[in-house]
mmCIF file as gemmi writes it, N, C-alpha and C atoms, coordinates in Angstrom:
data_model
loop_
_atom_site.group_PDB
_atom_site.id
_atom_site.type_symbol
_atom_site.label_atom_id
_atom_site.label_alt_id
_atom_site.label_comp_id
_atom_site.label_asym_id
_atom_site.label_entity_id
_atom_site.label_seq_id
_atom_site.pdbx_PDB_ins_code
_atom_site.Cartn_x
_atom_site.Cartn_y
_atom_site.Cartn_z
_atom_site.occupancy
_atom_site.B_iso_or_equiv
_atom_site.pdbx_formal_charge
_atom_site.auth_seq_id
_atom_site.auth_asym_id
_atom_site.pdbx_PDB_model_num
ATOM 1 N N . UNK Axp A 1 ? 3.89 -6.929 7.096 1 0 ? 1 A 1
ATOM 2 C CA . UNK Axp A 1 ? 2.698 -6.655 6.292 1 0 ? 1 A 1
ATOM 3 C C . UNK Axp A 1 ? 3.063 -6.248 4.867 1 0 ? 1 A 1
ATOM 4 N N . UNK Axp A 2 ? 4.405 -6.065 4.702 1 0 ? 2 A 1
ATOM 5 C CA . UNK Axp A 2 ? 4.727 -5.661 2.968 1 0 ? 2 A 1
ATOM 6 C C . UNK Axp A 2 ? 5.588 -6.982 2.412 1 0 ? 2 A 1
ATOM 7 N N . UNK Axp A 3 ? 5.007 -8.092 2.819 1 0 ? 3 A 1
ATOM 8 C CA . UNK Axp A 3 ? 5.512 -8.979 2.036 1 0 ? 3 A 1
ATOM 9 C C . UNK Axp A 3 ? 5.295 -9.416 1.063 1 0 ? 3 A 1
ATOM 10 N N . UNK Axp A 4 ? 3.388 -9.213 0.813 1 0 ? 4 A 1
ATOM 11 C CA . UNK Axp A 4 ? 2.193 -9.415 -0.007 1 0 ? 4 A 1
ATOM 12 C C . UNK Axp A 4 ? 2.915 -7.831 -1.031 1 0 ? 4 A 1
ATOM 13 N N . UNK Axp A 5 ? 3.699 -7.368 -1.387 1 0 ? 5 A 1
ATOM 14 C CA . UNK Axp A 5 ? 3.653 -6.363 -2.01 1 0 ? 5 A 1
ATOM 15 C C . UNK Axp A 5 ? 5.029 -6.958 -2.268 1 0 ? 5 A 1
ATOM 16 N N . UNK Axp A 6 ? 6.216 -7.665 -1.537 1 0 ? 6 A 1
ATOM 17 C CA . UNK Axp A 6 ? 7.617 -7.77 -2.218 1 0 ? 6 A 1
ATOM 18 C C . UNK Axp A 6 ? 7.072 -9.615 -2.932 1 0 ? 6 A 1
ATOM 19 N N . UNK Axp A 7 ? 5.982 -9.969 -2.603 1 0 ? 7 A 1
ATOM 20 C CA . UNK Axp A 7 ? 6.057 -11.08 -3.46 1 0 ? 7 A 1
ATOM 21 C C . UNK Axp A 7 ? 5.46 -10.726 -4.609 1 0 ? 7 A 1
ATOM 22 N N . UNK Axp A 8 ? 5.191 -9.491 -5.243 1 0 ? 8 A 1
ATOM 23 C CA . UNK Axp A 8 ? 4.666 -9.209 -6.785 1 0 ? 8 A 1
ATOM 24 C C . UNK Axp A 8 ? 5.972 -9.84 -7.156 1 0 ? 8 A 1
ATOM 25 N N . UNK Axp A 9 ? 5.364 -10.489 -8.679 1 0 ? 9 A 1
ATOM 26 C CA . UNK Axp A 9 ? 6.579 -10.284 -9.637 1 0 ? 9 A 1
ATOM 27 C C . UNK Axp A 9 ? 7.692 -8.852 -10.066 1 0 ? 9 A 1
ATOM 28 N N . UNK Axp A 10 ? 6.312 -8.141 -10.162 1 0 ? 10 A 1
ATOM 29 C CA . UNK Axp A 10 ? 7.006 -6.738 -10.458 1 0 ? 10 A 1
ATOM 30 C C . UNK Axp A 10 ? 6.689 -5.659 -9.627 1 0 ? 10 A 1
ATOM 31 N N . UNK Axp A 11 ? 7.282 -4.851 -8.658 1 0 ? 11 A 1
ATOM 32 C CA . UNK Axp A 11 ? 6.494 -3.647 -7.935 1 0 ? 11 A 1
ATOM 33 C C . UNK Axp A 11 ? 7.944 -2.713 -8.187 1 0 ? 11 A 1
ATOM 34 N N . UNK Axp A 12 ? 7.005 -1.211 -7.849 1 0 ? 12 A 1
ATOM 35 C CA . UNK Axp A 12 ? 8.025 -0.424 -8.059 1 0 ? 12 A 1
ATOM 36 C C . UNK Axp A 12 ? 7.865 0.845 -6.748 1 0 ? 12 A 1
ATOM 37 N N . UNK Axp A 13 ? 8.494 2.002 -6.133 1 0 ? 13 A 1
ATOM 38 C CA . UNK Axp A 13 ? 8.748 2.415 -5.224 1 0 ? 13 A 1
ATOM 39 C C . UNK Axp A 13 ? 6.939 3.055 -5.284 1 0 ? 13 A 1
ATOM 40 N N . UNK Axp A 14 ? 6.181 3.304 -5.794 1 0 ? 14 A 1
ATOM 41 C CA . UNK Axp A 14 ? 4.901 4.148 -5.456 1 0 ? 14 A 1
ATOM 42 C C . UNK Axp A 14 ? 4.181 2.769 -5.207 1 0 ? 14 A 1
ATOM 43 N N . UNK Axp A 15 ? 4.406 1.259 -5.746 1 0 ? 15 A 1
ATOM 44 C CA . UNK Axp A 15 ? 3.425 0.298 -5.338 1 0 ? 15 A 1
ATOM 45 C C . UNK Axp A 15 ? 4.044 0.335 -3.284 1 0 ? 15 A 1
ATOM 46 N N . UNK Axp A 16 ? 5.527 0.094 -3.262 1 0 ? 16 A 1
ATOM 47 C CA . UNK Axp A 16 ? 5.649 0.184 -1.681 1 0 ? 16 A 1
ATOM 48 C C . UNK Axp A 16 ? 4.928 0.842 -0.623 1 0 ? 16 A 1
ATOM 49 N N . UNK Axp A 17 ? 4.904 2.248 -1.147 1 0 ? 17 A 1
ATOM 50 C CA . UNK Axp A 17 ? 4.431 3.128 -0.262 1 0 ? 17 A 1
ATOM 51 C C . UNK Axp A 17 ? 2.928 2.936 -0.472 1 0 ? 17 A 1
ATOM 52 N N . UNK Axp A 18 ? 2.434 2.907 -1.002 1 0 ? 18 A 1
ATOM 53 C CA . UNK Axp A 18 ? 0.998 2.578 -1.59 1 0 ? 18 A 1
ATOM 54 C C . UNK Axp A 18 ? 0.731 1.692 -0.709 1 0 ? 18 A 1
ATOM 55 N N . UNK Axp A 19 ? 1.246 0.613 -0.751 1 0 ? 19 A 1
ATOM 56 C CA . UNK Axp A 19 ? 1.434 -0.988 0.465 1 0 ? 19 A 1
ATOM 57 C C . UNK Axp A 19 ? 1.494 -0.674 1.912 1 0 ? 19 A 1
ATOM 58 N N . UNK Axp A 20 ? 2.169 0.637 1.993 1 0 ? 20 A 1
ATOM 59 C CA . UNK Axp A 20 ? 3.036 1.011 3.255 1 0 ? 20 A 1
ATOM 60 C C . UNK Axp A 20 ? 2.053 2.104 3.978 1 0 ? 20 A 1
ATOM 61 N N . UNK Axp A 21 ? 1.415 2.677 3.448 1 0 ? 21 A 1
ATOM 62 C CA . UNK Axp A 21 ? -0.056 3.366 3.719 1 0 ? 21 A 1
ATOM 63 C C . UNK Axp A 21 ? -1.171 2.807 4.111 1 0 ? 21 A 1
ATOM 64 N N . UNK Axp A 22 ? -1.129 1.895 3.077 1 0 ? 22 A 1
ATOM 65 C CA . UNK Axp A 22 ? -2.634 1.329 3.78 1 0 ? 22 A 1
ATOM 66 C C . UNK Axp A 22 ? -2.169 0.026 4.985 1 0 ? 22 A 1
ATOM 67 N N . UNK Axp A 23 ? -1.146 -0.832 4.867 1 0 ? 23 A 1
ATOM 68 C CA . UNK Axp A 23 ? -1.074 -1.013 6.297 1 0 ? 23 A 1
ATOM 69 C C . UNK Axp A 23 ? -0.451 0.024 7.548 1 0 ? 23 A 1
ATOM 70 N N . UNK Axp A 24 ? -0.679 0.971 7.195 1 0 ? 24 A 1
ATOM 71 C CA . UNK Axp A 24 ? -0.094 2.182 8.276 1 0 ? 24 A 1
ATOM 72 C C . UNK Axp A 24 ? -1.788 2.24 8.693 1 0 ? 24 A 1
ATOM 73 N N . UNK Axp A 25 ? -2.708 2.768 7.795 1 0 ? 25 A 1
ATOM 74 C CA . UNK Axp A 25 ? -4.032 3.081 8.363 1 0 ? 25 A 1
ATOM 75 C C . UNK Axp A 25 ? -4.675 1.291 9.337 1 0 ? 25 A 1
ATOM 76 N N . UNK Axp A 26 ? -4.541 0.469 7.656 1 0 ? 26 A 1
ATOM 77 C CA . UNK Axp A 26 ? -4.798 -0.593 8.572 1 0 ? 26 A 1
ATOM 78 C C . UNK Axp A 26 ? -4.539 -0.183 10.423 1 0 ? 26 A 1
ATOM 79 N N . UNK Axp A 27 ? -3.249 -0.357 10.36 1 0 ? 27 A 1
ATOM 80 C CA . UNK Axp A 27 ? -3.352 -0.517 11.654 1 0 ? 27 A 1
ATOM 81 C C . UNK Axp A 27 ? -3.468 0.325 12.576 1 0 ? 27 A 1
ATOM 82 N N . UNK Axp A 28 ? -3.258 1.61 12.388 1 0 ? 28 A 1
ATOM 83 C CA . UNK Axp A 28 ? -3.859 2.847 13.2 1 0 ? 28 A 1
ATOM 84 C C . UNK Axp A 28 ? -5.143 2.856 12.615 1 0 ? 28 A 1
């Protein structure tokens, strides 16, 4: 589910977790 976040051109460690949160809720 953080692939849509490593295919930005540019992301940086708060876009990951940012990414990494909401598919955490997503899925819980």
């Amino acid at each position: 589910m953080i692939s849509f976040a490593v295919a930005q051109p540019s992301f940086t460690a708060a876009d990951i977790a940012t990414s990494a949160d909401e598919a955490f809720h997503a899925v819980v």
